[in-house]
PASEBA-1860 file (N, C-alpha, C; in nm, 3 decimals):
! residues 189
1> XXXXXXXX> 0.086/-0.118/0.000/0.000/0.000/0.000/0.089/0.123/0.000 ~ 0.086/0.244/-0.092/0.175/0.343/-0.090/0.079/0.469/-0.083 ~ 0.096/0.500/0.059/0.069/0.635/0.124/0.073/0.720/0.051 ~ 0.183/0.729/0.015/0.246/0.883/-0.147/0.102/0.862/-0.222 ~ 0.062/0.762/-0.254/-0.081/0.785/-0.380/-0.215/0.868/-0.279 ~ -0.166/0.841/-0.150/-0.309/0.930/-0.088/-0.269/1.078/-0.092 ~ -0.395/1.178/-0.166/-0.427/1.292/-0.209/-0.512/1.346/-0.055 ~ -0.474/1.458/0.009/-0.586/1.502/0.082/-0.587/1.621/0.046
9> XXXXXXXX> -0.751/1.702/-0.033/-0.801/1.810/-0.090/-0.852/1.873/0.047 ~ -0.821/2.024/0.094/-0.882/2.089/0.205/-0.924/2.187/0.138 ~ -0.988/2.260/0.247/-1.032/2.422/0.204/-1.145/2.397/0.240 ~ -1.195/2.559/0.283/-1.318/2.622/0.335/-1.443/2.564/0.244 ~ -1.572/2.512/0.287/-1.708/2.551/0.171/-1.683/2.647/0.134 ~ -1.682/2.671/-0.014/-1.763/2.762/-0.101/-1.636/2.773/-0.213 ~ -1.486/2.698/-0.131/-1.352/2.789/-0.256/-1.378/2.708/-0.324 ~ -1.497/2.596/-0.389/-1.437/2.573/-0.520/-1.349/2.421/-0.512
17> XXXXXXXX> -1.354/2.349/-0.387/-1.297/2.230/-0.403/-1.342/2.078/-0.501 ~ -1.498/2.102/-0.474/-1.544/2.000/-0.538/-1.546/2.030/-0.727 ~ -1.504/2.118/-0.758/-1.478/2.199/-0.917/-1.336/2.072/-0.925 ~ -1.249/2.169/-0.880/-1.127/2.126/-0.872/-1.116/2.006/-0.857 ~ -1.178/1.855/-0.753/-1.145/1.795/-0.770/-1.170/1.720/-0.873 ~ -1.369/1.744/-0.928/-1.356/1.668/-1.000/-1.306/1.667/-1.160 ~ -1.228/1.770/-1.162/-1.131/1.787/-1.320/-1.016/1.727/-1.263 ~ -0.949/1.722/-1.145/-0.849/1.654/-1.144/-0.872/1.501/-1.176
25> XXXXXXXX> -0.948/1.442/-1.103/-0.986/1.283/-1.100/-0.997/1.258/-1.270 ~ -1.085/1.371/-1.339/-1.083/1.357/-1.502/-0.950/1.363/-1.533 ~ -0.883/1.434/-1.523/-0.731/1.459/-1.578/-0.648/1.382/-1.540 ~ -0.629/1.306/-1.422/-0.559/1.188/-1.364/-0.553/1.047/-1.353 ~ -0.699/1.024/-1.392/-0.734/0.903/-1.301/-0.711/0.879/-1.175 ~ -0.692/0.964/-1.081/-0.764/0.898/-0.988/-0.845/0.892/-0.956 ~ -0.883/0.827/-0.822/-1.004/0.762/-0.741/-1.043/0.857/-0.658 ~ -1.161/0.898/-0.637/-1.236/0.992/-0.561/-1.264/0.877/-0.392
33> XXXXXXXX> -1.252/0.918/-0.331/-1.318/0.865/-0.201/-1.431/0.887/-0.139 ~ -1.551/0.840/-0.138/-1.692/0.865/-0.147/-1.679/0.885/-0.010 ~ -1.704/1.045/0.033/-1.733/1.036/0.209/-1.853/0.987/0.240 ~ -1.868/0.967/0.366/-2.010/0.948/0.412/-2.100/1.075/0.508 ~ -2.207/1.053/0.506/-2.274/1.207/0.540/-2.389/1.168/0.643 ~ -2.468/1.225/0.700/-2.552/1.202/0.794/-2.639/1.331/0.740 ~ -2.598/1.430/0.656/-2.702/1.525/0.575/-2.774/1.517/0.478 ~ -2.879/1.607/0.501/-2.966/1.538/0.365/-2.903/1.575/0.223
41> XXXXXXXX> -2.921/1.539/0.102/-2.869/1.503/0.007/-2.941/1.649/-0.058 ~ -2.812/1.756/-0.138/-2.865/1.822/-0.205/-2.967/1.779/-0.339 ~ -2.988/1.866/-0.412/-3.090/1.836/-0.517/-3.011/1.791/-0.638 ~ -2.865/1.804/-0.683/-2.783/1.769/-0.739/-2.724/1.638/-0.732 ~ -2.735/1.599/-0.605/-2.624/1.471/-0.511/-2.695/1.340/-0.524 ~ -2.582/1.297/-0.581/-2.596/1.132/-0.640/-2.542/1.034/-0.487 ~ -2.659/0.957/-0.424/-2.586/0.858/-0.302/-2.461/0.770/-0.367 ~ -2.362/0.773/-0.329/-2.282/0.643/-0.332/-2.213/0.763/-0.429
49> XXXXXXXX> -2.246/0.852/-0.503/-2.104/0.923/-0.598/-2.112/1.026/-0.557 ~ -2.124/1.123/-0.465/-2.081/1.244/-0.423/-2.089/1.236/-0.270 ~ -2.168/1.116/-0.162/-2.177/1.121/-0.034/-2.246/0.990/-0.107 ~ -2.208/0.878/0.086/-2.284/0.812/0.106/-2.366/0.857/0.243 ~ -2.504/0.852/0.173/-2.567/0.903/0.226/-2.650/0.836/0.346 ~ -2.628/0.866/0.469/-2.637/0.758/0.561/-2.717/0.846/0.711 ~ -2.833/0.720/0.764/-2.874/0.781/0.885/-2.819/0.798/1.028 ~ -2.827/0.899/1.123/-2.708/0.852/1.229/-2.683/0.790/1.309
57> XXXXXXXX> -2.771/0.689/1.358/-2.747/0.570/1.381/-2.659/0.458/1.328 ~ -2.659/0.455/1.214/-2.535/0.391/1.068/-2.390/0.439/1.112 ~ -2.397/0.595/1.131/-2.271/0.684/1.093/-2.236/0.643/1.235 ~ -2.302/0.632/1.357/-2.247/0.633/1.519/-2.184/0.492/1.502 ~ -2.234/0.345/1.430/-2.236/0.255/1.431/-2.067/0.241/1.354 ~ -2.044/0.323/1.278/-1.943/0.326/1.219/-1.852/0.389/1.261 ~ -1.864/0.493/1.360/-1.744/0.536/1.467/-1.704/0.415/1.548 ~ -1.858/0.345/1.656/-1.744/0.286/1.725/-1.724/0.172/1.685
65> XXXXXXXX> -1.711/0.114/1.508/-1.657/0.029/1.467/-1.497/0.066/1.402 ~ -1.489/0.195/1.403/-1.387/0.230/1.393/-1.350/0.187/1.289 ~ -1.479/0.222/1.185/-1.440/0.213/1.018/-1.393/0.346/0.983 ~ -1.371/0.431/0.985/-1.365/0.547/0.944/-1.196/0.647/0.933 ~ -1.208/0.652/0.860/-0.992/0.684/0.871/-1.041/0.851/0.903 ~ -1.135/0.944/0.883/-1.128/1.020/0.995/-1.303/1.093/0.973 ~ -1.368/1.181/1.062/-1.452/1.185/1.101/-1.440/1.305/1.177 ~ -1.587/1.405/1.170/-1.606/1.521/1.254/-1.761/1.553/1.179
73> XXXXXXXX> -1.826/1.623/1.328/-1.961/1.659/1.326/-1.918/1.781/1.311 ~ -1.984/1.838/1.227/-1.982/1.999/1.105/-2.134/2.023/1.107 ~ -2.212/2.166/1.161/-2.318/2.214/1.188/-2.441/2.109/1.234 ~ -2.386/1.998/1.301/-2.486/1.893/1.323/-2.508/1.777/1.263 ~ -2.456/1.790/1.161/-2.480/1.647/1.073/-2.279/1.578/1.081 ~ -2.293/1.451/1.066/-2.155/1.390/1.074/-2.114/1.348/0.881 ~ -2.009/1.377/0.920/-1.914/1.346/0.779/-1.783/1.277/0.839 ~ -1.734/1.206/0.728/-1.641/1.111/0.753/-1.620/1.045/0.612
81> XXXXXXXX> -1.476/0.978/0.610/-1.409/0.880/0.491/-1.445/0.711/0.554 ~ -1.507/0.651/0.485/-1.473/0.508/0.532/-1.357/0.482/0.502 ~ -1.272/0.374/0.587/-1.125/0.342/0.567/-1.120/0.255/0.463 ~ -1.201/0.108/0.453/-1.175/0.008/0.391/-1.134/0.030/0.221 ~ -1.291/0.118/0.182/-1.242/0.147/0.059/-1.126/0.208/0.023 ~ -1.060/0.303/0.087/-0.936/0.353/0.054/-0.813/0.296/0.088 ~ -0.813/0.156/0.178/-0.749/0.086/0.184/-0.718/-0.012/0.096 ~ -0.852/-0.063/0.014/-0.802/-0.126/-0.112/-0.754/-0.096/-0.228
89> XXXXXXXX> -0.819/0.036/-0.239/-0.767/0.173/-0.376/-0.628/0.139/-0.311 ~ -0.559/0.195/-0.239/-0.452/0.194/-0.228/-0.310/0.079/-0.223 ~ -0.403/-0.035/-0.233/-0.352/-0.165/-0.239/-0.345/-0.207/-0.367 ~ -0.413/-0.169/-0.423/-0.399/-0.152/-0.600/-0.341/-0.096/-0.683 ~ -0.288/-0.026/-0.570/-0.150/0.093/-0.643/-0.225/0.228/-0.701 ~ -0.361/0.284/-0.670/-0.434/0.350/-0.738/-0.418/0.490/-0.630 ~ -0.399/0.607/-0.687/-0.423/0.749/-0.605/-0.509/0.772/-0.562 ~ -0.535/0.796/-0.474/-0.704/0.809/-0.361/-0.654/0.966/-0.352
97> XXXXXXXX> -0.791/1.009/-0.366/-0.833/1.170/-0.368/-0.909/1.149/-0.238 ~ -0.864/1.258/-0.126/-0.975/1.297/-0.044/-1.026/1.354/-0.046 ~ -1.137/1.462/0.000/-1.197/1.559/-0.051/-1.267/1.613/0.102 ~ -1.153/1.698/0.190/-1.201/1.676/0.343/-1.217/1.824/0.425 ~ -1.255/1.847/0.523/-1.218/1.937/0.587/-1.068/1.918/0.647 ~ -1.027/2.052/0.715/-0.915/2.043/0.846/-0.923/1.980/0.921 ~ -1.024/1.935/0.991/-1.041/1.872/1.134/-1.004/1.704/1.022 ~ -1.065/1.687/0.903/-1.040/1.517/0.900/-0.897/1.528/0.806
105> XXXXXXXX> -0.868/1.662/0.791/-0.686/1.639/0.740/-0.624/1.622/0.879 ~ -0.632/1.687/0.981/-0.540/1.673/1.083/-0.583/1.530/1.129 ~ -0.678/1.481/1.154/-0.687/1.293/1.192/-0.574/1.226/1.071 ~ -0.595/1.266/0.954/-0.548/1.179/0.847/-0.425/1.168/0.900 ~ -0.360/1.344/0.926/-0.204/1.340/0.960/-0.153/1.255/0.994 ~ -0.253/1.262/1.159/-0.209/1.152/1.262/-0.184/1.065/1.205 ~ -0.205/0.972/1.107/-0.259/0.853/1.079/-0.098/0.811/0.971 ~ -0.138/0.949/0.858/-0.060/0.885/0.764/0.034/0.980/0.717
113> XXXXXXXX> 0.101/1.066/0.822/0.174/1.205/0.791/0.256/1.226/0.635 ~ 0.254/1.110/0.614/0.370/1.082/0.462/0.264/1.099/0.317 ~ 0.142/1.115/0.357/0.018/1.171/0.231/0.070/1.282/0.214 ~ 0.008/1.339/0.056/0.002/1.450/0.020/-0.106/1.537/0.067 ~ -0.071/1.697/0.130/-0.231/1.766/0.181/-0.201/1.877/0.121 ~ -0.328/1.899/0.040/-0.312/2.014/-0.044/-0.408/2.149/0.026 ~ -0.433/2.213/0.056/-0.532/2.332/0.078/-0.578/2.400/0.000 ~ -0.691/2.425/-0.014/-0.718/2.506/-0.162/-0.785/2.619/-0.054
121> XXXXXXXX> -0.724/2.755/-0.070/-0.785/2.887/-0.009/-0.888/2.968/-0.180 ~ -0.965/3.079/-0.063/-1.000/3.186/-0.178/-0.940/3.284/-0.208 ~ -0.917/3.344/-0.300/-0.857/3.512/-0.316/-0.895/3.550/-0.172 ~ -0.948/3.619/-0.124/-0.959/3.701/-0.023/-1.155/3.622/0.035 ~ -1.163/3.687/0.113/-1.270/3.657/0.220/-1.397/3.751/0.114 ~ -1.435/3.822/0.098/-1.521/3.867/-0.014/-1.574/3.772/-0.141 ~ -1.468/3.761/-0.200/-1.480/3.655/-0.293/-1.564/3.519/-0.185 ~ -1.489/3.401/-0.120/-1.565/3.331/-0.068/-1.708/3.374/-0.035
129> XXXXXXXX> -1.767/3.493/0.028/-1.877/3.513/0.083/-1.922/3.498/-0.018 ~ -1.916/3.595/-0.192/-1.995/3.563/-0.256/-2.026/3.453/-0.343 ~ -1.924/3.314/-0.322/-1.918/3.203/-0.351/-2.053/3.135/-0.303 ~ -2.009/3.150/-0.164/-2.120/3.041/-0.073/-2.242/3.147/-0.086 ~ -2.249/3.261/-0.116/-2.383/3.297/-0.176/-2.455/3.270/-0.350 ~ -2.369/3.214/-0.377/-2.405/3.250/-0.541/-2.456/3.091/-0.534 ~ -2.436/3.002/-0.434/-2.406/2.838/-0.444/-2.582/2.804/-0.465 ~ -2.627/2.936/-0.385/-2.790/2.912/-0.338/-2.847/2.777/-0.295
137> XXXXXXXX> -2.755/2.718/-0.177/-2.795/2.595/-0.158/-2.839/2.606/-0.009 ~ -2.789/2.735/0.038/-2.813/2.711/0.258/-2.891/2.865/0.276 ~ -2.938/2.884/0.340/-3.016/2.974/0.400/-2.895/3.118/0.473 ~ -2.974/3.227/0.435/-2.871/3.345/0.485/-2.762/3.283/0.598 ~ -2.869/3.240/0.717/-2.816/3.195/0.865/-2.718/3.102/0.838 ~ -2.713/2.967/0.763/-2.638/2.892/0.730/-2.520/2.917/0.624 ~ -2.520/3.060/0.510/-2.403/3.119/0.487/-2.311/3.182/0.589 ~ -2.367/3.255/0.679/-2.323/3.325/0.756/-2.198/3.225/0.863
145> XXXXXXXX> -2.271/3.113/0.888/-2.182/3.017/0.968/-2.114/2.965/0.869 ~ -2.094/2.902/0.751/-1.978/2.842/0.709/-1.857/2.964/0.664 ~ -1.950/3.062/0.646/-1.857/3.184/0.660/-1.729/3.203/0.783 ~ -1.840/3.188/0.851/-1.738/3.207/0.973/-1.660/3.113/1.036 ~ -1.722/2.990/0.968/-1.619/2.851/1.017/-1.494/2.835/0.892 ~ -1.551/2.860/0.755/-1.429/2.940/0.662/-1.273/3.034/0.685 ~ -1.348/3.089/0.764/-1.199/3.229/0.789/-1.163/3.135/0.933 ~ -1.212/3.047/1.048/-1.133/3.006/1.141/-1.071/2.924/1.087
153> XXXXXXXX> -1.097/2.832/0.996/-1.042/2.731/0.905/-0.931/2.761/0.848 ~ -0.941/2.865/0.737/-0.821/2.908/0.670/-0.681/2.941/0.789 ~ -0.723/3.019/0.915/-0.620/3.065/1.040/-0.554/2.957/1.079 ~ -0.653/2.816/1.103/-0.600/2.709/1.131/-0.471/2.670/1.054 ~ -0.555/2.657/0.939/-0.524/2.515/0.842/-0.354/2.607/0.812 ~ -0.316/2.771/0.783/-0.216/2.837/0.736/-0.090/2.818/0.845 ~ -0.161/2.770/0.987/-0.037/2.769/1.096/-0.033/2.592/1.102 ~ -0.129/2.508/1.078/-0.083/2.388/1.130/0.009/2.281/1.101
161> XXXXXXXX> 0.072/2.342/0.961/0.199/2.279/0.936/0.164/2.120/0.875 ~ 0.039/2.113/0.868/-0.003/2.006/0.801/0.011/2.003/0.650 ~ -0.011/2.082/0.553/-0.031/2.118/0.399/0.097/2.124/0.355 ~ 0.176/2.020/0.261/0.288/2.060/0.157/0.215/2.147/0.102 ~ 0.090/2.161/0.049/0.072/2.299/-0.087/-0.064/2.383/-0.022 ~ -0.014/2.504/-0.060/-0.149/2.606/-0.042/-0.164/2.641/-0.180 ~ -0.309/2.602/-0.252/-0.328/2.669/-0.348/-0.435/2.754/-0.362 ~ -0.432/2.880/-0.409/-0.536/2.985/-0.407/-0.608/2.970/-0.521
169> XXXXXXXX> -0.750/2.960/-0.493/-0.846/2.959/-0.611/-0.891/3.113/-0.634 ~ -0.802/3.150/-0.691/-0.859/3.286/-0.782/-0.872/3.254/-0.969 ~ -0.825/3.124/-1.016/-0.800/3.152/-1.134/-0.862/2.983/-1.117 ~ -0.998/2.993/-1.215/-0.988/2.839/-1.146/-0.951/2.695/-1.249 ~ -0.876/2.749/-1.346/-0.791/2.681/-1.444/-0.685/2.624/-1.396 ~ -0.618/2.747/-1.298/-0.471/2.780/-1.304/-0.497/2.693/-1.160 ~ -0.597/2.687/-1.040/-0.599/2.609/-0.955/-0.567/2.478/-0.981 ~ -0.673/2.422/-1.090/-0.701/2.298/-1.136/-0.524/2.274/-1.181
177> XXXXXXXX> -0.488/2.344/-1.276/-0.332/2.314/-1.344/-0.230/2.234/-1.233 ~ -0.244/2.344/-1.090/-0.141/2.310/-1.035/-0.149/2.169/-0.931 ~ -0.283/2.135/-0.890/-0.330/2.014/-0.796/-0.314/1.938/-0.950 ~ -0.347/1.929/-1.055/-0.294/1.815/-1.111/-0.172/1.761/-1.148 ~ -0.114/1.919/-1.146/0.051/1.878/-1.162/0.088/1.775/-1.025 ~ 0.024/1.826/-0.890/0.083/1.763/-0.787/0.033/1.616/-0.793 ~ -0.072/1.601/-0.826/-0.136/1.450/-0.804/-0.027/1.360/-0.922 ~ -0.009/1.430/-1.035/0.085/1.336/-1.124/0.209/1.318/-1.033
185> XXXXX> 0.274/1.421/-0.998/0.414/1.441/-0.959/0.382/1.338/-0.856 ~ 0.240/1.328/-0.808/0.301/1.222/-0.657/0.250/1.081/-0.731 ~ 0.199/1.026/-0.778/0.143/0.895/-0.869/0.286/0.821/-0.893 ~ 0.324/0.955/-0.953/0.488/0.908/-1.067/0.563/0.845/-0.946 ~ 0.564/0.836/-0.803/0.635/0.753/-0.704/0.677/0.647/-0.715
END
């Protein structure tokens, strides 16, 4: 199993991660890692290909089975990676994309410090606000908080020494360009 093929994608809701990853996974081949969710399923969201979509009883059942390579409750609902699947992607010699917050990059750390962690920030805090407004998917009240869990996030994620790469999504070509350069550069291992 080679660690180097695990990808971990961070950054705030709204910069633009799920864009980015999924042109990288097109441009790479790799493997996306289907998190699991305890939220309800936007109007877009396919179960089993963008979240597995699960009740919380399931998701508690799966903490203390201690399936989960990492895990955190975010505005009430739980999110998390199951381990197994990315344990066999990775046994196959295949690049596993994560697609996570901070709180489940810093578990990953713990876990597997020798992964790649990429951060994807916004131009500036303006831009994001009008991201997660333009998304029209959460209610004023519910922009307002990922807003603000956004900018503690970015403070975090810039001091914790976890991320080989910070990449800024202002250009979102030039984002995409450079996370695929990194996902090749780390494959090629």
């Amino acid at each position: 199993m080679s660690i180097d093929h695990l990808i971990v994608i961070a950054g705030p809701s709204g910069v633009g991660k799920s864009t980015v990853v999924r042109e990288v996974l097109r441009r790479t081949g790799a493997v996306f890692s289907v998190s699991a969710t305890t939220r309800k399923p936007r109007p877009d969201e396919i179960d089993g290909q963008n979240y597995l979509f699960v009740d919380r009883p399931t998701f508690e059942k799966m903490i203390a089975e201690e399936q989960l390579l990492e895990w955190a409750e975010i505005f009430g609902d739980y999110y998390g990676t199951p381990e197994k699947p990315v344990a066999e992607a990775l046994s196959a010699d295949k690049t596993v994309i994560l697609e996570i917050d901070i709180e489940g990059s810093r578990q990953v750390h713990q876990k597997s410090p020798e992964a790649t962690f990429i951060f994807i920030a916004p131009p500036d805090e303006d831009e994001l606000k009008r991201r997660l407004t333009d998304r029209g998917t959460e209610s004023q009240r519910d922009i307002e908080r990922r807003f603000a869990r956004a900018t503690e996030e970015m403070c975090v994620a810039t001091g914790s020494g976890i991320y080989n790469h910070m990449i800024v999504n202002d250009d979102l070509d030039r984002a995409t360009r450079q996370v695929v350069g990194i996902v090749k550069e780390q494959t090629q291992k």
